[in-house]
py3Dmol code that shows the C-alpha trace and the ligand (Angstrom):
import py3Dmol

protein = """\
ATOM      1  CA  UNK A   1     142.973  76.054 118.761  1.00  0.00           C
ATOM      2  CA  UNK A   2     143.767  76.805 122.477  1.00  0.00           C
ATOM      3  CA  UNK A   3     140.851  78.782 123.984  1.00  0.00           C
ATOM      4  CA  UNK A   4     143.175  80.674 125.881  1.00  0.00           C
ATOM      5  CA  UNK A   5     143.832  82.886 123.300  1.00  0.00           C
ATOM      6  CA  UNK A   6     142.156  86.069 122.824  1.00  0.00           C
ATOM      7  CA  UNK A   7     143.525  87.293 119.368  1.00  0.00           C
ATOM      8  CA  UNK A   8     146.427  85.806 116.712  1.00  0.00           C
ATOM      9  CA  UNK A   9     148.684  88.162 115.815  1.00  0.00           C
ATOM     10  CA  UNK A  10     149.213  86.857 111.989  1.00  0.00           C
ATOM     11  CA  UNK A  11     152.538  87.453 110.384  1.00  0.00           C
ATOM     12  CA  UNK A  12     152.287  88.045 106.234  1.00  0.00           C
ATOM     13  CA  UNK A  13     154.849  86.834 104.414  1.00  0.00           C
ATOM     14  CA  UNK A  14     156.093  83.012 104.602  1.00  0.00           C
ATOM     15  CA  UNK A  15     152.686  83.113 106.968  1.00  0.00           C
ATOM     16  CA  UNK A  16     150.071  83.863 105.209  1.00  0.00           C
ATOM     17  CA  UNK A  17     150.975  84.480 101.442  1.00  0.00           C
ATOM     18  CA  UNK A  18     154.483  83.878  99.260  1.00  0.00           C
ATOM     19  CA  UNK A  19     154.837  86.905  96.868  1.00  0.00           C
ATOM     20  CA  UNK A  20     151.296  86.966  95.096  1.00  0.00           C
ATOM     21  CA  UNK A  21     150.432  83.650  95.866  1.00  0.00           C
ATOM     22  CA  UNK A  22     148.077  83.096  99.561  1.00  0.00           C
ATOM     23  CA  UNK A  23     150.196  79.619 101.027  1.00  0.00           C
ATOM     24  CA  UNK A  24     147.237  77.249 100.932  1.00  0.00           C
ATOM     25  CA  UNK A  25     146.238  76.660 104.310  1.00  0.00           C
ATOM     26  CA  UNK A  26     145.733  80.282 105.157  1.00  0.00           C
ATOM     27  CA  UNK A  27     142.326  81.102 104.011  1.00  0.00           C
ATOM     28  CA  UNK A  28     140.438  78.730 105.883  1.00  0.00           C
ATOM     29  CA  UNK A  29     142.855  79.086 109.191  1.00  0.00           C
ATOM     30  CA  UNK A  30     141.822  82.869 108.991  1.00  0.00           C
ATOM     31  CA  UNK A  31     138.231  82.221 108.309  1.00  0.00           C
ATOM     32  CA  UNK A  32     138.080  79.312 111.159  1.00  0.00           C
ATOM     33  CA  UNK A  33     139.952  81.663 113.480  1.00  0.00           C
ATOM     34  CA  UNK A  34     137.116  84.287 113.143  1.00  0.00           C
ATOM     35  CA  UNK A  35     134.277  81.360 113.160  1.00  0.00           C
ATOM     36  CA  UNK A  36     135.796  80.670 116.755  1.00  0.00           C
ATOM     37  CA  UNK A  37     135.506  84.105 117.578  1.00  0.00           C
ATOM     38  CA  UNK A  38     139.407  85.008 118.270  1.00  0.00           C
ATOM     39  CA  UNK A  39     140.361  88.386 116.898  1.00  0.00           C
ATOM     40  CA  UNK A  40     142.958  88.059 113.986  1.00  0.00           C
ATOM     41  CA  UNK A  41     145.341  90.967 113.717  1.00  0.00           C
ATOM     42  CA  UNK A  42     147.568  91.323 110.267  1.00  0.00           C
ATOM     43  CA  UNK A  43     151.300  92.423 111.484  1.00  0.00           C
ATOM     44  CA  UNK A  44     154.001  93.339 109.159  1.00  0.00           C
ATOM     45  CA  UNK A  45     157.408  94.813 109.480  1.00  0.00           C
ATOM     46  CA  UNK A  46     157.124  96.388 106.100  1.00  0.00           C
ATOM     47  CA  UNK A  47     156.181 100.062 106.063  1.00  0.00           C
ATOM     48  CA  UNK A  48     156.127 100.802 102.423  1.00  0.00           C
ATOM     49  CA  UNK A  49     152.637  99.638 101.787  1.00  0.00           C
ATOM     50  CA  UNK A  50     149.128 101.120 103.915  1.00  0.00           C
ATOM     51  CA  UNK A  51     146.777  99.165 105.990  1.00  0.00           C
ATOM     52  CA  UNK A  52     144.517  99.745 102.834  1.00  0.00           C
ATOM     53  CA  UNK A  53     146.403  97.883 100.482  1.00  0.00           C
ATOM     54  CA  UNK A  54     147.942  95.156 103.121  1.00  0.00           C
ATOM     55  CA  UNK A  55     143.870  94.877 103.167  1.00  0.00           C
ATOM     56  CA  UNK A  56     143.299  94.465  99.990  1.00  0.00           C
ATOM     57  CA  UNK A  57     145.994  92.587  99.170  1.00  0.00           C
ATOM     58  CA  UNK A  58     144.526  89.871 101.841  1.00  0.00           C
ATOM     59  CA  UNK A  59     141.304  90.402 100.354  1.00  0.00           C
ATOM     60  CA  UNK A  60     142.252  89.102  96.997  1.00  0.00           C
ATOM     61  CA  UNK A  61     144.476  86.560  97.442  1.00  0.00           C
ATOM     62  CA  UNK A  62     141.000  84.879  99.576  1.00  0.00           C
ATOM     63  CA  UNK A  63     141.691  85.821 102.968  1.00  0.00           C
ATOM     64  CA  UNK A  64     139.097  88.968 103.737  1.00  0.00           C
ATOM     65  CA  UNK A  65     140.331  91.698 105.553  1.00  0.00           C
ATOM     66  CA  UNK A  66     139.946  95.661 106.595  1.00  0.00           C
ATOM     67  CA  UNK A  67     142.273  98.131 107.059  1.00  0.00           C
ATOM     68  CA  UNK A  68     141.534  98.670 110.848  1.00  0.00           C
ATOM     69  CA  UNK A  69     142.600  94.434 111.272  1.00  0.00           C
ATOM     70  CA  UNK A  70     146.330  95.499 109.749  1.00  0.00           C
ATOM     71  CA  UNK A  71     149.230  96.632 111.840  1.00  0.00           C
ATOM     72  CA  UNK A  72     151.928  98.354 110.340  1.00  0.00           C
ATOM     73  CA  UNK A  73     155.307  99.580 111.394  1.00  0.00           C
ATOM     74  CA  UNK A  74     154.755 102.860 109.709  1.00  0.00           C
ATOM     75  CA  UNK A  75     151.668 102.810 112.076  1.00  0.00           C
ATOM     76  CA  UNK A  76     153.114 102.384 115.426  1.00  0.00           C
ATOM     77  CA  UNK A  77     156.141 104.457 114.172  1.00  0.00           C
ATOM     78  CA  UNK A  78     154.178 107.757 113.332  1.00  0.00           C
ATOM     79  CA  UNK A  79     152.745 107.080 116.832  1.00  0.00           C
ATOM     80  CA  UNK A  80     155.473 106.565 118.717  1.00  0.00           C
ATOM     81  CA  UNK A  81     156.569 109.917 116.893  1.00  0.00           C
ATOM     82  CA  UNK A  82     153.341 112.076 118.384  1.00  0.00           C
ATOM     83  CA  UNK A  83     153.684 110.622 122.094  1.00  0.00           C
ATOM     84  CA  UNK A  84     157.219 111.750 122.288  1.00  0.00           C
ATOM     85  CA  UNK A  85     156.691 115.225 120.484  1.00  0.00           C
ATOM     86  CA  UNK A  86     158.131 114.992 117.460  1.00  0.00           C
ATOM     87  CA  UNK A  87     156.350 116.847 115.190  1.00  0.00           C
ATOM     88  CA  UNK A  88     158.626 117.638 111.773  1.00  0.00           C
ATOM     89  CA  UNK A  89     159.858 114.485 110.185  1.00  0.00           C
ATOM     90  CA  UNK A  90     162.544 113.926 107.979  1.00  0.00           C
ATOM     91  CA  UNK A  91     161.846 110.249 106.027  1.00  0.00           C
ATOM     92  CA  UNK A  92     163.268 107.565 104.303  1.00  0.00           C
ATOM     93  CA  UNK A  93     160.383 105.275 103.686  1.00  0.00           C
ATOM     94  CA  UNK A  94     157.877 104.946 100.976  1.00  0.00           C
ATOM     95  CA  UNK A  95     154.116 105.605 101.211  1.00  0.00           C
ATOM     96  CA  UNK A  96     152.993 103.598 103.487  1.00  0.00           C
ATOM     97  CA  UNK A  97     155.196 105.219 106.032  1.00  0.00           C
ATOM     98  CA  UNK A  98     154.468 108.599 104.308  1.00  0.00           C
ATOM     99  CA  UNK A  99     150.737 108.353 104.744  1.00  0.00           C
ATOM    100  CA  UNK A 100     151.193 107.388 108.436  1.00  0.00           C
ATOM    101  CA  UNK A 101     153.162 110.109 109.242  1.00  0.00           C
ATOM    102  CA  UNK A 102     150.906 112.603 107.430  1.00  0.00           C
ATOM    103  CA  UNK A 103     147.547 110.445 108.789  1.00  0.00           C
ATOM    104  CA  UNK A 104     148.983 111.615 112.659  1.00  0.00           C
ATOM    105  CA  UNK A 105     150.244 115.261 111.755  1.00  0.00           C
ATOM    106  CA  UNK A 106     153.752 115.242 111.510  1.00  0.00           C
ATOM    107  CA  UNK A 107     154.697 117.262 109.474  1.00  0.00           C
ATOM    108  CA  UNK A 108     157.468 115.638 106.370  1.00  0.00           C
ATOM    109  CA  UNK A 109     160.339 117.417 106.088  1.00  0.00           C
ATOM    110  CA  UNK A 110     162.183 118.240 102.121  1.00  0.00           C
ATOM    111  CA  UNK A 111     165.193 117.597 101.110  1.00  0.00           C
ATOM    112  CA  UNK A 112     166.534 120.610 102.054  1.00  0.00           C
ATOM    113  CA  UNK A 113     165.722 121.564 105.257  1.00  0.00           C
ATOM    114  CA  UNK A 114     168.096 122.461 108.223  1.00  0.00           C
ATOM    115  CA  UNK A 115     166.703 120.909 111.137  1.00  0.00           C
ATOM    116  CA  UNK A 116     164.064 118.412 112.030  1.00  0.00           C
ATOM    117  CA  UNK A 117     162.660 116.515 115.403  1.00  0.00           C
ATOM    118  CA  UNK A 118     163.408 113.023 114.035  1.00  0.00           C
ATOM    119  CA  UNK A 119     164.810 111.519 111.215  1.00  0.00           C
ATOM    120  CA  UNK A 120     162.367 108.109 110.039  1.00  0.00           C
ATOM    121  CA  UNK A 121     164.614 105.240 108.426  1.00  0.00           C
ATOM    122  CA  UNK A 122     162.350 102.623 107.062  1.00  0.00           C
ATOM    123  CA  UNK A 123     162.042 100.329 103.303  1.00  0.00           C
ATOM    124  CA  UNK A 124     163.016 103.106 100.842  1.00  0.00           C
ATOM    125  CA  UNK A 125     163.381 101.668  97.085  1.00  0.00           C
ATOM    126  CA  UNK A 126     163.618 105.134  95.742  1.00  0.00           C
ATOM    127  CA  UNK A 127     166.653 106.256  98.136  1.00  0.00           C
ATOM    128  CA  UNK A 128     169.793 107.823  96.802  1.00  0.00           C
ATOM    129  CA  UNK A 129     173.305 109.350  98.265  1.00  0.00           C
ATOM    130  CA  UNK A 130     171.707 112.570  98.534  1.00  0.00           C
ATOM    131  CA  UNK A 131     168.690 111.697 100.887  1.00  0.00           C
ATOM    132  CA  UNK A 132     171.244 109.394 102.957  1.00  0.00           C
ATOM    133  CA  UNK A 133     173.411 112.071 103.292  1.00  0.00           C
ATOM    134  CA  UNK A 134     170.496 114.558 104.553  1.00  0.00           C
ATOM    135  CA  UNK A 135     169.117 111.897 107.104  1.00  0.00           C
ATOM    136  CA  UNK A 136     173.024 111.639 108.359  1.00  0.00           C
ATOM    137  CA  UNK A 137     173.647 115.250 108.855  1.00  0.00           C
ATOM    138  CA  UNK A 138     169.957 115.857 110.969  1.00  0.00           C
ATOM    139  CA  UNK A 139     170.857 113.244 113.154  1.00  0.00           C
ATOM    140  CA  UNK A 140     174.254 115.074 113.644  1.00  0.00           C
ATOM    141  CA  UNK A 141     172.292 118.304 114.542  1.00  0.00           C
ATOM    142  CA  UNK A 142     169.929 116.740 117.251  1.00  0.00           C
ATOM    143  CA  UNK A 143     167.438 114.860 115.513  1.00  0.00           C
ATOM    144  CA  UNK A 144     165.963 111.835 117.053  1.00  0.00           C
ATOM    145  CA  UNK A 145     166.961 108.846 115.233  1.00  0.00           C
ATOM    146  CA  UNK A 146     163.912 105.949 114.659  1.00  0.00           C
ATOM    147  CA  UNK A 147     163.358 103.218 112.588  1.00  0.00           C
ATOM    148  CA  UNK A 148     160.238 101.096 111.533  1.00  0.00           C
ATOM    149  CA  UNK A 149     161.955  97.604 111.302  1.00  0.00           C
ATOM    150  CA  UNK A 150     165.639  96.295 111.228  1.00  0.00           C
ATOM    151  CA  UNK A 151     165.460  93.672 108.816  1.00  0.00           C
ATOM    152  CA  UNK A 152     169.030  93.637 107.055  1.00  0.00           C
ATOM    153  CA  UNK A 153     167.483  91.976 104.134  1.00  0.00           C
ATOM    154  CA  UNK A 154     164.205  92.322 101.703  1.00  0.00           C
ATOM    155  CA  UNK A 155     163.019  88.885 100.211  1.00  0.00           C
ATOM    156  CA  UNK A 156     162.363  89.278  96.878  1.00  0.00           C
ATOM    157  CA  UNK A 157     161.917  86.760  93.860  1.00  0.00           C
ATOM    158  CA  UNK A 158     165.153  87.291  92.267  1.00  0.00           C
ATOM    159  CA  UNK A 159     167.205  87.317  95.913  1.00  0.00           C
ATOM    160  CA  UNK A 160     167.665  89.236  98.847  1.00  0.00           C
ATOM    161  CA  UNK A 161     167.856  93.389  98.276  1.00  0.00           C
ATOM    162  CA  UNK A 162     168.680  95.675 100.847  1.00  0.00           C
ATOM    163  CA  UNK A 163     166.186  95.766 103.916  1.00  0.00           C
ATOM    164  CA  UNK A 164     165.161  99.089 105.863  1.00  0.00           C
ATOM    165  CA  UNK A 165     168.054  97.649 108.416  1.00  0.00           C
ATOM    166  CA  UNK A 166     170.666  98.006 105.795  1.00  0.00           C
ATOM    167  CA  UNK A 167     169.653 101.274 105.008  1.00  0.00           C
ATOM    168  CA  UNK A 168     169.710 101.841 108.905  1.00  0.00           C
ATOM    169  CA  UNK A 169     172.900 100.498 109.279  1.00  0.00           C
ATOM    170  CA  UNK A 170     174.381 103.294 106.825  1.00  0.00           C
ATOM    171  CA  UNK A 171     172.880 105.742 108.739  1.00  0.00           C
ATOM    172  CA  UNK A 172     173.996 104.600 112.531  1.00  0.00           C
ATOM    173  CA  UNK A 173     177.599 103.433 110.753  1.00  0.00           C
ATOM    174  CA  UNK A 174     178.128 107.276 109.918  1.00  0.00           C
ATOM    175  CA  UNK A 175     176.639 109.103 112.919  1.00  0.00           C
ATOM    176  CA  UNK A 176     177.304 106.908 115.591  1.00  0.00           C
ATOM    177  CA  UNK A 177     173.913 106.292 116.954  1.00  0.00           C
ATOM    178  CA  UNK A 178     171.578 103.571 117.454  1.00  0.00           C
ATOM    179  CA  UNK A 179     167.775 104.141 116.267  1.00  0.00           C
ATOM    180  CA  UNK A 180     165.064 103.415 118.199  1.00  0.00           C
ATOM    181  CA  UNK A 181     163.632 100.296 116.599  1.00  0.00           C
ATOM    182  CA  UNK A 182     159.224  99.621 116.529  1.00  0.00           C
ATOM    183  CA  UNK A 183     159.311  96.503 114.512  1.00  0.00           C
ATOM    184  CA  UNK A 184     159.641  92.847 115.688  1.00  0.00           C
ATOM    185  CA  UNK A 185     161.262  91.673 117.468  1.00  0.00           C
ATOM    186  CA  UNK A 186     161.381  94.791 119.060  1.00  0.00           C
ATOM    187  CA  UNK A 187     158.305  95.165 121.518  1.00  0.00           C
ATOM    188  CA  UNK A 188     156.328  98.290 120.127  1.00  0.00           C
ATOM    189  CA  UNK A 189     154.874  96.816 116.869  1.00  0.00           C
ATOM    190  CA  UNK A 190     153.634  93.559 118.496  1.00  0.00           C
ATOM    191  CA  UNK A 191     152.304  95.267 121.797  1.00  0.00           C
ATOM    192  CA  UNK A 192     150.024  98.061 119.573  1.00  0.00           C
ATOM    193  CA  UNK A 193     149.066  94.808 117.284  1.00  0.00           C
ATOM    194  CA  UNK A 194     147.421  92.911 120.620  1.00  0.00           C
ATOM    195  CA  UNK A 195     145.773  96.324 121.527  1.00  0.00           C
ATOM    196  CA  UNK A 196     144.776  96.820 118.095  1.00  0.00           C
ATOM    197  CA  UNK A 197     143.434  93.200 118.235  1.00  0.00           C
ATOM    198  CA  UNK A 198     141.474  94.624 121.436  1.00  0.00           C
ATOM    199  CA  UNK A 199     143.951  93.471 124.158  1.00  0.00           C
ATOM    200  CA  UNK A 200     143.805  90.209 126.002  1.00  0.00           C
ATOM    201  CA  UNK A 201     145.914  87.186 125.594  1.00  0.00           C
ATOM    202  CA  UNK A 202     148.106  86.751 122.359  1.00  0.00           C
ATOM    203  CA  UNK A 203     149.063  83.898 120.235  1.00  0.00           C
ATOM    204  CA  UNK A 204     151.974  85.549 117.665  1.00  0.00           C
ATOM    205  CA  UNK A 205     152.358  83.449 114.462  1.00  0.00           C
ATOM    206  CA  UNK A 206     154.995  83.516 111.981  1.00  0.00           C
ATOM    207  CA  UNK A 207     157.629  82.145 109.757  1.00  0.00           C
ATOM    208  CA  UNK A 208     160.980  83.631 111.468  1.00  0.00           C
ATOM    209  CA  UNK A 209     162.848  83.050 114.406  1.00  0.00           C
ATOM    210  CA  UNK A 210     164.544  86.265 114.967  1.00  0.00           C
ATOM    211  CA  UNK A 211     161.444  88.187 114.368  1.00  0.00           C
ATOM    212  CA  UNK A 212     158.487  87.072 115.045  1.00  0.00           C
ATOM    213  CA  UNK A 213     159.502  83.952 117.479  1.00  0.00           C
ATOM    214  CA  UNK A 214     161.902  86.315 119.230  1.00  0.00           C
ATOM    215  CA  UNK A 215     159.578  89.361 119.663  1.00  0.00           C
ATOM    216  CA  UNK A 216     157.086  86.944 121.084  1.00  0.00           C
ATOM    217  CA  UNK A 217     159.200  85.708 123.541  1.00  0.00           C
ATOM    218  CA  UNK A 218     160.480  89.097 124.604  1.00  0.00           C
ATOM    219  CA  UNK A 219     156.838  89.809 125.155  1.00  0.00           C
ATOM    220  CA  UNK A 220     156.966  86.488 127.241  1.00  0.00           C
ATOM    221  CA  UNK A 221     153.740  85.567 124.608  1.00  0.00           C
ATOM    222  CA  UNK A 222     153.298  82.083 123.131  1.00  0.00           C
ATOM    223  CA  UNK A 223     154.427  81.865 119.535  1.00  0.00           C
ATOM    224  CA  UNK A 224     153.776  79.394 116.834  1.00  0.00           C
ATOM    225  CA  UNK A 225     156.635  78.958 114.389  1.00  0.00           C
ATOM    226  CA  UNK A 226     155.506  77.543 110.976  1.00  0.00           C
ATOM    227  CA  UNK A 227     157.649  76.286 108.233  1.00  0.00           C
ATOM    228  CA  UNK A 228     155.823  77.588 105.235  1.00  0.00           C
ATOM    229  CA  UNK A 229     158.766  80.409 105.058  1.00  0.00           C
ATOM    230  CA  UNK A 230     162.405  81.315 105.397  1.00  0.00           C
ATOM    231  CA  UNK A 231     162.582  78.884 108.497  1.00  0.00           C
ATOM    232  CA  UNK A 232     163.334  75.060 108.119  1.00  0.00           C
ATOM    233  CA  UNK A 233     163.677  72.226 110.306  1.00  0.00           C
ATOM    234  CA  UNK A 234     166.926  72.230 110.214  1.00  0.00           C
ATOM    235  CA  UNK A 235     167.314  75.679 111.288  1.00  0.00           C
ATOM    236  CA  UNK A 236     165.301  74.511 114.462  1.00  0.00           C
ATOM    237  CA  UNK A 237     167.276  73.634 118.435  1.00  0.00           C
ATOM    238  CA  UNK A 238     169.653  75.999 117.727  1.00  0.00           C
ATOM    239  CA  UNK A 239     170.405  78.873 120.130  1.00  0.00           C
ATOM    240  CA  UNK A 240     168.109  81.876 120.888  1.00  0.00           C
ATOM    241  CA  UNK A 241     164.134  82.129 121.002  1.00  0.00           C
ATOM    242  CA  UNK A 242     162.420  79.183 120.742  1.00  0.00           C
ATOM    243  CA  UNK A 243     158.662  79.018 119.795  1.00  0.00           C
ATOM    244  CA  UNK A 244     156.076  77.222 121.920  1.00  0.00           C
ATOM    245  CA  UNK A 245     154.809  75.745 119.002  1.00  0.00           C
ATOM    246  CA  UNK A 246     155.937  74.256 115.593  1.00  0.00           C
ATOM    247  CA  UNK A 247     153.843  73.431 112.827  1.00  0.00           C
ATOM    248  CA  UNK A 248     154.060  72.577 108.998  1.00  0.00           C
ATOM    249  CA  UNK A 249     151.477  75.179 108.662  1.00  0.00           C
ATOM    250  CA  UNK A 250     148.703  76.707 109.773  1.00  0.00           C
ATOM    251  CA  UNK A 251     146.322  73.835 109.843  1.00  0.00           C
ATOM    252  CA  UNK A 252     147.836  73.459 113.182  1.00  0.00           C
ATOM    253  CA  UNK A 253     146.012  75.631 115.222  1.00  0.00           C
ATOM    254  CA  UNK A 254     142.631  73.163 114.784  1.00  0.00           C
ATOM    255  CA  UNK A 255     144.121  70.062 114.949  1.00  0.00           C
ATOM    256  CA  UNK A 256     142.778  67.441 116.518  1.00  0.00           C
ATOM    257  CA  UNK A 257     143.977  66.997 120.167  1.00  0.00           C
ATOM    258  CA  UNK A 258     146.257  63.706 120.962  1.00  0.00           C
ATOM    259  CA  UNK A 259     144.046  63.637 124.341  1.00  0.00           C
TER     260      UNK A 259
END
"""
ligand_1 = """\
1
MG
Mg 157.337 86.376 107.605
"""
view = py3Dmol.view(width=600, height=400)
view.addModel(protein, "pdb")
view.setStyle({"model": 0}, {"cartoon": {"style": "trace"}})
view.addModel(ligand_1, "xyz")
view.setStyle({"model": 1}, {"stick": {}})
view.zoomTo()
view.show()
């Protein structure tokens, strides 16, 4: 792997694991990423699950990790929250996102209540007309609209369900605003996973091109695309982000050098 890299910001799924399932490169690129010293960080868009059990989700699928090496959106949303003041929440998300929120003292809003600082959107599989409606009406009165990721679309074995980004879109489609957006490729998630990661230079690795290749190159970081997810070959040269490096997998970062 290139020296010049101080820490790999590791994308989850189509990265690192399929559903249950680690892909089967990934333990031993982890393990010889830490053996060379470089600082792994665990990024992921999703905010319905905590760094605990990203962790130990990691952990049993072969591929050792603690909660402190896992960056979440919830994370850098809850945040991004306290720095600007926001102190009462009102949140469509799951726990992941709930235990953020809680973990840096904003306070989560009920169903019922008449005003809040910011209204949350993020992966909700529990949401219903009633809680849509809420979020849609305390934006309306002043509430600061922010989401943890925009991805339209949730993979899932039986197809695609609807991401935190279509729930999103609901809300901006009614009120007329746009949220303020932490997860790739949107800068905020990757830049607090490189300081998480302890700072330096950055190597982002994932499996899509309008996330994780994109955010990279917003960042103006090197990226390596690999094809062990939603991204093919054939989806490759066409317009937009292009990563600095494609691979089959992740065996790629210690391959042997041509020269
Ligand atoms: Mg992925």
């Amino acid at each position: 792997m290139e020296a010049a890299y101080d820490v790999v910001l590791l994308d989850l799924d189509g990265t690192l694991y399929r559903g249950d399932a680690a892909i089967p490169e990934a333990p031993a690129a982890v393990a010889r990423i830490r053996a060379r010293g470089i600082r792994p960080v665990f990024v992921t868009n999703n905010s319905s699950r905590t760094q605990s059990a990203v962790a130990a989700h990691l952990s049993n699928i072969g591929i050792p990790a603690v909660p402190d090496e896992v960056e979440t959106s919830a994370i850098v949303t809850a945040e991004r929250l306290v720095l600007q003041g926001s102190r009462t929440a009102f949140v469509i998300g799951e726990e992941g996102l709930l235990e953020a929120l809680r973990n840096a003292g904003v306070a989560v809003a009920g169903s019922e209540t008449p005003q809040v600082d910011a209204v949350v959107v993020g992966f909700d599989r529990g949401l219903d007309y009633q809680k849509l409606r809420q979020a849609c009406l305390l934006v309306q009165r002043g509430a600061v609209l922010i989401a943890t990721n925009a991805d339209v679309s949730f993979p899932a074995a039986d197809g695609l369900w609807p991401g935190a980004g279509a729930l999103l879109a609901a809300v901006e489609a009614t009120t007329g605003r746009t949220a303020e957006v932490m997860g790739k490729p949107a800068a905020p998630l990757l830049q607090a996973a490189l300081e998480r990661g302890g700072g330096g230079t950055a190597l982002v690795v994932g499996d899509r091109l309008d996330t994780d290749i994109a955010g990279a190159a917003g960042l103006g970081w090197d990226s390596l695309l690999v094809l062990t997810g939603v991204t093919s070959e054939a989806d490759l040269g066409v317009d937009g982000p292009q990563p600095t490096f494609v691979a089959q997998d992740l065996r790629y970062l210690f391959r042997e050098r041509a020269r």
